[in-house]
N, C-alpha and C positions, 0 to 999 in steps of 0.2 A: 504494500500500500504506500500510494506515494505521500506522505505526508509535511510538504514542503509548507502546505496554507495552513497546515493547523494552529492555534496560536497554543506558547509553551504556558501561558499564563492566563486566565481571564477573571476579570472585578466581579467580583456578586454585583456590581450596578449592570456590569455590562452584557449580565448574564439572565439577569429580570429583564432588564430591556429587549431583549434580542426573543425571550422568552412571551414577553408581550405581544411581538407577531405572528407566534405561532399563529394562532386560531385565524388569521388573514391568508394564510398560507392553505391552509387547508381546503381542499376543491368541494364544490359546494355538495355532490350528490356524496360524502364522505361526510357531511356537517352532522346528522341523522345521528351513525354509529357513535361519533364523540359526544355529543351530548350524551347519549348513553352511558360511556365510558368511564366519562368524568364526573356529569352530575346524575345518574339515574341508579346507576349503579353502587355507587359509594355510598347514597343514601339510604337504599333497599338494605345494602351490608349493614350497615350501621343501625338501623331498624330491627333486622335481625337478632345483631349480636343482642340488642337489648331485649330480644325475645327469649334471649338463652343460646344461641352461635348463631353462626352465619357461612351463609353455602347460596351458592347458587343452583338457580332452576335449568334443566337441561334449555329450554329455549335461549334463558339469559346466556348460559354458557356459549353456545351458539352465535350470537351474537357478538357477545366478546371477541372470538374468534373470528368471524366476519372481520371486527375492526383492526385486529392485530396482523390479521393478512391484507 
């Protein structure tokens, strides 16, 4: 791997920042799954755990999967 652009160092500023545009980047029929990913899902878990653990449902799982390929 040719690694000449990587930088050896980066600021947590520059790293939120850069982090910031994620979600501008991301193509629109792709928008769907992340929402899922990030806000749908973490909340379901966390709902969960407060039920006593937390596990996903073979649909959810599915989908996760969808987003991560």
């Amino acid at each position: 791997m040719n690694t000449t652009h990587l930088p050896k160092n980066i600021t947590p500023q520059t790293f939120d920042r850069l982090l910031s545009r994620y979600p501008s980047c991301v193509p629109e029929k792709l928008a769907e799954l992340e929402r899922e990913r990030f806000d749908d899902m973490p909340a379901v878990l966390e709902q969960r755990k407060r039920d006593g653990g937390a596990w996903l449902k073979k649909g959810e799982l599915v989908r996760l999967v969808e987003w991560k390929l």
